[in-house]
C-alpha positions as CSV (number, residue, x, y, z in Angstrom):
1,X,170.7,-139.8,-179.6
2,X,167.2,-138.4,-181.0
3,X,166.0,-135.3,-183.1
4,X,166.3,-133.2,-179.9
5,X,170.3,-134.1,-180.4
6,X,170.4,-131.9,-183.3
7,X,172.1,-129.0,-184.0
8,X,170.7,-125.9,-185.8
9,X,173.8,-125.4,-187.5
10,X,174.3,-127.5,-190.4
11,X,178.0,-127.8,-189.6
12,X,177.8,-129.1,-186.4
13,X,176.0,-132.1,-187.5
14,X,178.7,-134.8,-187.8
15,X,176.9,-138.2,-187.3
16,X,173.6,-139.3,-186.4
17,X,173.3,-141.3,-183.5
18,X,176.6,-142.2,-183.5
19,X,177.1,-142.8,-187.7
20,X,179.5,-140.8,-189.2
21,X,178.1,-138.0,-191.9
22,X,181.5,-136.0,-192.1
23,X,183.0,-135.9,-195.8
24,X,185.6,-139.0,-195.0
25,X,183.0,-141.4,-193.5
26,X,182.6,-144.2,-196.1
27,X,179.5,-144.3,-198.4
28,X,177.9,-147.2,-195.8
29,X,177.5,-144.7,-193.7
30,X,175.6,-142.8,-195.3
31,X,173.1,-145.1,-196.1
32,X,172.8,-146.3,-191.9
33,X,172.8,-142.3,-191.2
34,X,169.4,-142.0,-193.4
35,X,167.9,-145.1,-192.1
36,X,168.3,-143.7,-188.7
37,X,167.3,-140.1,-189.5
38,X,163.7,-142.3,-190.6
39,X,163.6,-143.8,-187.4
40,X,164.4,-140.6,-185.2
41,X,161.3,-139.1,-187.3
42,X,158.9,-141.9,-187.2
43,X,159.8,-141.4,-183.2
44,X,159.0,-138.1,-183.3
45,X,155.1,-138.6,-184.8
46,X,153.0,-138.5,-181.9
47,X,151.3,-141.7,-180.7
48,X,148.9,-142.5,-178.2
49,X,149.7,-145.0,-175.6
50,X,147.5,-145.6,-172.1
51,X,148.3,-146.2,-168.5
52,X,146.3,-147.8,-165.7
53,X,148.9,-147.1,-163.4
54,X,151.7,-144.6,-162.0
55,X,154.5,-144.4,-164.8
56,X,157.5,-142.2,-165.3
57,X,157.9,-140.6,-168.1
58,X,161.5,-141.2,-170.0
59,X,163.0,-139.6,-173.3
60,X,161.4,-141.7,-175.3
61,X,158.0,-140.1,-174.1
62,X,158.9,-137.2,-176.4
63,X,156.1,-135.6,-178.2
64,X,154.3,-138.7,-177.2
65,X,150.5,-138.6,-175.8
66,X,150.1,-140.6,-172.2
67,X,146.5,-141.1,-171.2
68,X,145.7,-142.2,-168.1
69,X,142.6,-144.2,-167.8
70,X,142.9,-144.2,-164.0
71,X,143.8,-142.2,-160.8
72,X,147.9,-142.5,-161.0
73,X,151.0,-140.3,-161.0
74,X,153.2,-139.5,-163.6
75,X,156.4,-139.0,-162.6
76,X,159.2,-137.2,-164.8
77,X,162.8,-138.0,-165.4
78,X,165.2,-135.5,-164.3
79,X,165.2,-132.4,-166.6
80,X,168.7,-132.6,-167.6
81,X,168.4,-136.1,-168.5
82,X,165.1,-135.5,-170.7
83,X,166.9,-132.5,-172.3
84,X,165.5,-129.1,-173.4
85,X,162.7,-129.3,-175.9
86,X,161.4,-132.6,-174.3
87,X,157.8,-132.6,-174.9
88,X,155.0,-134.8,-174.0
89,X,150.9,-134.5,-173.7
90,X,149.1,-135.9,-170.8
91,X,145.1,-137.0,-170.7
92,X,143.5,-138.0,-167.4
93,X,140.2,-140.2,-168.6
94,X,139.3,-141.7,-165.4
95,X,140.7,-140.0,-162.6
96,X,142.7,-137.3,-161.4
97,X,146.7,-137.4,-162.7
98,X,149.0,-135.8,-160.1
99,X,152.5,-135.0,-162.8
100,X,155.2,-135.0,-160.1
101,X,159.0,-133.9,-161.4
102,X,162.1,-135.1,-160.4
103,X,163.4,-134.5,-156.8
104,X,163.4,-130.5,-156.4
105,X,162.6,-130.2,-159.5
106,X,159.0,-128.1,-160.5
107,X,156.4,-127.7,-162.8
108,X,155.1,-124.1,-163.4
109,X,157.1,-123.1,-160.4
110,X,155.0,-125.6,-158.0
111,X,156.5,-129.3,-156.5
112,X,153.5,-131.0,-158.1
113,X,150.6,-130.2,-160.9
114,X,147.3,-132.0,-160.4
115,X,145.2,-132.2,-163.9
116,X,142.1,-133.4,-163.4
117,X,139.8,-136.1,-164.3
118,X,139.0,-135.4,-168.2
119,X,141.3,-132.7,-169.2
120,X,144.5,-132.7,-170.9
121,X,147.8,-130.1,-171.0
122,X,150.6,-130.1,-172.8
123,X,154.3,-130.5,-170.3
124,X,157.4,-129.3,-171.8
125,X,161.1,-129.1,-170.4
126,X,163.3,-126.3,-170.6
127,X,166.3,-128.3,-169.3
128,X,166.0,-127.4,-165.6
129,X,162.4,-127.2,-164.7
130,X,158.8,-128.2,-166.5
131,X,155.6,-126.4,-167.6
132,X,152.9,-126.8,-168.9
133,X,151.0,-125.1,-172.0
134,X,147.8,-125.0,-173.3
135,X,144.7,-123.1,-171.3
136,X,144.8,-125.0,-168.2
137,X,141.9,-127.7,-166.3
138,X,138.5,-125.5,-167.2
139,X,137.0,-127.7,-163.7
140,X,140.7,-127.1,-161.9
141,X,138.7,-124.0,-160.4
142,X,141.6,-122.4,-159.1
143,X,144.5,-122.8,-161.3
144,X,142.0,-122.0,-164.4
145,X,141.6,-118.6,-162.5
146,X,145.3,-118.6,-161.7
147,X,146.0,-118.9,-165.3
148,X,143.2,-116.3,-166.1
149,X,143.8,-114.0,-163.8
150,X,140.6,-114.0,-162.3
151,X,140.3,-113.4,-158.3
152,X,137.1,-114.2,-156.9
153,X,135.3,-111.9,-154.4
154,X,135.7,-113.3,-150.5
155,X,132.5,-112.3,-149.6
156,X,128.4,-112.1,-150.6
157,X,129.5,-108.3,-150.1
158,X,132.7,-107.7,-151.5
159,X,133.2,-104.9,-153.4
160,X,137.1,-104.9,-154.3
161,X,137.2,-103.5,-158.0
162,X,138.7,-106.0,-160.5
163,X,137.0,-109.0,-158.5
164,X,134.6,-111.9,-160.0
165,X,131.1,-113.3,-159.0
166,X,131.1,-116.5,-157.6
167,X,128.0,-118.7,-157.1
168,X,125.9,-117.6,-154.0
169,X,127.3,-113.8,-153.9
170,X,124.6,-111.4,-153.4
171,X,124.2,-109.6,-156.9
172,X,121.4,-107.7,-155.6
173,X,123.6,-105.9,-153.3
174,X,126.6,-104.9,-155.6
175,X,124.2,-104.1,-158.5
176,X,121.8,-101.9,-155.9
177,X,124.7,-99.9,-154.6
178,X,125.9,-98.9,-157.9
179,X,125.7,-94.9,-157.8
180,X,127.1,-91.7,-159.2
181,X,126.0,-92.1,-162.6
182,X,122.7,-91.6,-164.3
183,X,121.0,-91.9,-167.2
184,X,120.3,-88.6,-168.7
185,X,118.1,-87.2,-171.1
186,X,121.1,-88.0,-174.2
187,X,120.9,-91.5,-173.2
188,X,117.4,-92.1,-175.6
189,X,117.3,-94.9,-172.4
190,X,113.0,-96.2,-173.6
191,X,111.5,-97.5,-169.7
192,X,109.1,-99.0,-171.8
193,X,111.5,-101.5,-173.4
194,X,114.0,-101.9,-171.3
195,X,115.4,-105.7,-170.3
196,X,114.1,-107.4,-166.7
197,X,117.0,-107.2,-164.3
198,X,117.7,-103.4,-165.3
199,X,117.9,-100.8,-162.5
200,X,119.0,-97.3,-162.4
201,X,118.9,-93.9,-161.3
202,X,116.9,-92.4,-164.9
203,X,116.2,-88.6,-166.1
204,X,112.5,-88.9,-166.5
205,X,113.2,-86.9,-170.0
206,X,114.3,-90.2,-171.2
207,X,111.7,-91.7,-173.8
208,X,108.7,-93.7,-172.1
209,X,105.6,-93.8,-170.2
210,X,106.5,-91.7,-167.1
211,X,104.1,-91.7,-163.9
212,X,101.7,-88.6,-163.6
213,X,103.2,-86.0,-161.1
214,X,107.2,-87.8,-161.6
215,X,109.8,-85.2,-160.1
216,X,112.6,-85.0,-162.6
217,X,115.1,-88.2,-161.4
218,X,113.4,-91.7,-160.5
219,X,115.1,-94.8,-159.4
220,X,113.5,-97.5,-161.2
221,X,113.8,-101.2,-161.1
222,X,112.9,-104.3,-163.3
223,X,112.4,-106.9,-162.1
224,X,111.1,-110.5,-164.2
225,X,107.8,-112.6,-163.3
226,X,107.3,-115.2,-165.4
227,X,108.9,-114.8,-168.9
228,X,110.5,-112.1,-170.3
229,X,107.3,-110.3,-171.0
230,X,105.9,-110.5,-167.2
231,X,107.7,-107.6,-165.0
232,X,107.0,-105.4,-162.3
233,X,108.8,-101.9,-162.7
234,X,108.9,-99.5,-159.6
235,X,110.0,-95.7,-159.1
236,X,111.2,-94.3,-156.3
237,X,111.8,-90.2,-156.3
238,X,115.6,-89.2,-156.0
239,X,115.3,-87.0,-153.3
240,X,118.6,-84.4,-153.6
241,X,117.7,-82.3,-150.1
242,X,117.1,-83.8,-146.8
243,X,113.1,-84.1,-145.5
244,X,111.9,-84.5,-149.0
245,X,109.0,-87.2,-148.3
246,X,109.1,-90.3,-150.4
247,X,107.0,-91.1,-153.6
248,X,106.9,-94.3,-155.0
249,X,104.9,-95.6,-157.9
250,X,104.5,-99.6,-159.4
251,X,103.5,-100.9,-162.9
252,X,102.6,-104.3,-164.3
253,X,103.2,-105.7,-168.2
254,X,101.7,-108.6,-169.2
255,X,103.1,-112.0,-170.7
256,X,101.8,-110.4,-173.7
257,X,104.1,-107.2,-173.7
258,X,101.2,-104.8,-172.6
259,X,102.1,-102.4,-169.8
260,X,99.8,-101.5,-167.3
261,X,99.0,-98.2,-165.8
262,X,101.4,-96.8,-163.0
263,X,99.9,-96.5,-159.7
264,X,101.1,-94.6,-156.7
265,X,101.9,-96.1,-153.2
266,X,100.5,-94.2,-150.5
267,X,102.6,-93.5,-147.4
268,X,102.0,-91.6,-144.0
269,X,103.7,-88.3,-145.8
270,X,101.2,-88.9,-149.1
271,X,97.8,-89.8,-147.7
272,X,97.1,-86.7,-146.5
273,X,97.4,-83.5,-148.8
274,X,96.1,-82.2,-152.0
275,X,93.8,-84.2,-154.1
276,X,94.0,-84.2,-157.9
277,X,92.1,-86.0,-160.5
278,X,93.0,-86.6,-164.5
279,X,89.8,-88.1,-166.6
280,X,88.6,-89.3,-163.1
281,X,91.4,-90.8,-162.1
282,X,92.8,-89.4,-158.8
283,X,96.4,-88.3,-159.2
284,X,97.3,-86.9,-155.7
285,X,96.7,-87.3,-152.1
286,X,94.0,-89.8,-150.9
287,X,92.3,-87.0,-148.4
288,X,92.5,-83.0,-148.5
289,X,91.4,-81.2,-145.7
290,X,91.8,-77.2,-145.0
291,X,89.2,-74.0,-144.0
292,X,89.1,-70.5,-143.9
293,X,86.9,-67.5,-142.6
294,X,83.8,-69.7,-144.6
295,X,84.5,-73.3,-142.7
296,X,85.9,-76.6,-143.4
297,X,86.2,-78.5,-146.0
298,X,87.4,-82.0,-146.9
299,X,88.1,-83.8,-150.1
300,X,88.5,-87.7,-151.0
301,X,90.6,-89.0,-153.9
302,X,87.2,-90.6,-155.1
303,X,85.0,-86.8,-155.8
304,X,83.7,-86.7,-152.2
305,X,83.6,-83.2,-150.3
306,X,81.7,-82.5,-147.3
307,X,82.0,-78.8,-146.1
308,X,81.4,-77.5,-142.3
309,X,80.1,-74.2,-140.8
310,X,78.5,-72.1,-139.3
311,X,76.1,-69.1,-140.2
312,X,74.2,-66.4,-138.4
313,X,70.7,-66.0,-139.9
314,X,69.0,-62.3,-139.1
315,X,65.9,-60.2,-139.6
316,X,62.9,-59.4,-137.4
317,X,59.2,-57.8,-138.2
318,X,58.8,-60.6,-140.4
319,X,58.2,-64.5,-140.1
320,X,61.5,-65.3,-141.5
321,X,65.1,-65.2,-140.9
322,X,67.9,-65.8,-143.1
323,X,71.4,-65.6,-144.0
324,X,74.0,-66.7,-146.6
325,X,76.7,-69.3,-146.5
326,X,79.7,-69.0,-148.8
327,X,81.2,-73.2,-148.9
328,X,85.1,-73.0,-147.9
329,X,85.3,-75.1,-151.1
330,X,83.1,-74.7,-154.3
331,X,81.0,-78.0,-155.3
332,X,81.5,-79.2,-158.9
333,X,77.6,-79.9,-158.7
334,X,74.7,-79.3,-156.3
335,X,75.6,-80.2,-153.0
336,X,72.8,-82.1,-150.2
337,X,72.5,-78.9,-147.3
338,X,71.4,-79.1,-143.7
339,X,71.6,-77.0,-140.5
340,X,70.8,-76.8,-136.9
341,X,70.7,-75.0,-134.1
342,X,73.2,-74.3,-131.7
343,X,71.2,-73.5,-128.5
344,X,68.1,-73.0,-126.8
345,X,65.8,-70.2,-129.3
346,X,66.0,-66.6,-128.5
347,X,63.5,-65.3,-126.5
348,X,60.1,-64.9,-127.5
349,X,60.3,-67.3,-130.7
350,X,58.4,-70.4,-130.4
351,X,58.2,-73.6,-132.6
352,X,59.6,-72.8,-136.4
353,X,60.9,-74.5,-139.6
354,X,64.0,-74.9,-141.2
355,X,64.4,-74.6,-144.6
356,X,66.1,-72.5,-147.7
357,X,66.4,-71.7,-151.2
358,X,67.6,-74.8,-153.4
359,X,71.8,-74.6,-152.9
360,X,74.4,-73.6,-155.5
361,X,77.6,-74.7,-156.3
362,X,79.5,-71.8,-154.3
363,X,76.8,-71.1,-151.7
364,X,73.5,-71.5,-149.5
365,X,71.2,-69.7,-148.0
366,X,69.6,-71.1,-145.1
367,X,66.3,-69.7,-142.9
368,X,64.0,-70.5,-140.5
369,X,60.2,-69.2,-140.4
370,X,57.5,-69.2,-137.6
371,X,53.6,-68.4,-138.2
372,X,54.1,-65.6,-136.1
373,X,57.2,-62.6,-136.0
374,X,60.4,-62.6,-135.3
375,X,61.0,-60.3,-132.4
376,X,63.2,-57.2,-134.3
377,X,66.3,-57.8,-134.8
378,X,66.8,-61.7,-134.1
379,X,69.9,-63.2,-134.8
380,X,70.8,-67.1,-134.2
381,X,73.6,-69.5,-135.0
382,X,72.8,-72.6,-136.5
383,X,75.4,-75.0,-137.9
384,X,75.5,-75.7,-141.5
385,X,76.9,-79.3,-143.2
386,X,76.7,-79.5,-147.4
387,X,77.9,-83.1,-148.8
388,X,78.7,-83.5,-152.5
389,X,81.5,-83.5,-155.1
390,X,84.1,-81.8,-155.9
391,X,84.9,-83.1,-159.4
């Protein structure tokens, strides 16, 4: 008989461990009853004892600590022999302990526990079974989820709600299929300052150095370098209607924190189209073309513009003919003008020059002389070209 033989009612105390304590036991008795209440509590003070070996644990294991210096089993008395309130702490320090309860008997509802190699629990008997307490085997991977109640995604893609990461999962994918939210205006969201490893759908009236022409939503990544200073941001247009084309843009910052300008990436749908320039620095399409009643014209990102036609120079009774050509696209400066003919000279010309008045920005006139008239009324086609600049 032991401390867990005691009663919680005072009156149903009548000896200790077989000495009688009732009113009509003789004074001796008294005196053997205190001297085994010492020992029962000097049993009860946890002490640590080792094992090398399997062991079963007995009553007198109670509140005890067993460490297990080796691989080995620690097998349990029955429960009702042990008696409810049996407690005893286990330590595996080199090797694996398997704690293994008598017959059918179980330990958190399971025939065996396994605690591994350098942790410890805590096993206590309710009478009939055993469990353990105590947060359980942090390397026991799937009992310390068990007890956390933790499930762990089955696959690099699994997207079950509730689920938990595990080593080798793809966090690119769920991260980059995260959608229906956005961060608006209210957020105060800074793309300037935000951390590497942030992506999103953002309002581009969030604080920040925004590329030049943005639409209002951009999805923008960020994605680390070298150190937390080095990253690479992109943009990519949310497009809300089908057939809108793609826009993308890319920046750099620096290991010392400095961002770089944004730059567009050019795509079959942006090369061609309308060129755009801000301080000299082209904002739009790479090449521009279009013409109208005047000609042609085309435009590169970098200022160039050539412009094509054709005009019809007149006159007669004199030793010149001219005419006027309007450019399809006005120069930003004097353009470099040439023509040519476009057949065989009227009848009854001969030999003659080509030349004009010095260009303008918006137009040219172009004529041709001989050193003899021009029959009345001559009229030829020649074929203009002016190279220069649009900004």
């Amino acid at each position: 008989m032991g401390v867990l033989d005691y009663d919680q009612t005072p009156g149903n105390n009548t000896s200790i461990n077989g000495i009688g304590i009732q009113g009509t036991s003789v004074v001796q008795n008294f005196d053997n009853a205190l001297r085994q209440y010492m020992a029962d509590m000097a049993a009860y003070v946890t002490r640590r004892t080792t094992k090398a070996a399997n062991y079963t644990a007995v009553a007198a294991d109670n509140h005890q600590l067993i460490e297990f210096t080796a691989a080995a089993t620690l097998s349990l008395t029955a429960a009702a022999t042990l008696g409810n309130g049996w407690t005893c702490m286990v330590r595996a320090n080199g090797g694996d302990v398997v704690i293994d309860p008598n017959s059918s008997e179980t330990i958190n509802g399971a025939a065996t526990l396994t605690l591994k190699d350098g942790n410890g629990l805590v096993v206590l008997c309710n009478g009939t079974a055993f469990f353990t307490m105590g947060t359980l085997l942090p390397n026991d991977e799937s009992k310390a989820r068990l007890n956390l109640g933790l499930v762990l995604t089955t696959s690099a893609t699994d997207t079950t709600a509730g689920r938990v990461f595990k080593v080798g999962d793809n966090l690119n994918y769920h991260r980059l299929r995260d959608y229906e939210n956005y961060y608006s205006s209210s957020d105060n969201r800074n793309i300037d300052t935000v951390t590497a490893g942030d992506v999103g759908l953002y309002s581009t009236a969030n604080p920040g150095s925004w590329p030049t022409g943005a639409p209002s939503f951009l999805w923008v990544t960020t994605q680390a370098t070298y150190n937390s200073d080095a990253v690479v941001q992109t943009a990519v247009n949310y497009s809300p209607s089908a057939g809108d084309e793609p826009q993308s843009w890319f920046r750099i910052r620096s290991n010392s924190g400095t961002w770089g300008a944004w730059r567009k990436i050019y795509n079959q749908g942006s090369i061609v189209g309308s060129v755009s320039q801000s301080g000299g620095v082209p904002t739009g399409a790479i090449i521009e073309q279009g013409s109208n009643s005047n000609g042609g014209y085309t435009r590169w990102a970098d200022g160039t513009q050539i412009c094509t036609g054709t005009v019809t120079l007149t006159g007669g009774g004199t030793v010149t003919i001219s005419g006027t050509w309007t450019y399809p696209a006005a120069f930003s400066g004097t353009p470099r003008c040439s023509q040519h003919p476009t057949g065989a000279p009227p009848g009854g010309t001969r030999e003659r020059t080509y030349w004009s008045t010095a260009p303008g920005t918006t137009s040219w006139d172009p004529q041709q002389s001989m050193n003899t008239t021009f029959p009345s009324s001559t009229s030829e086609i020649v074929m203009v070209i002016a190279i220069g600049r649009w900004f």
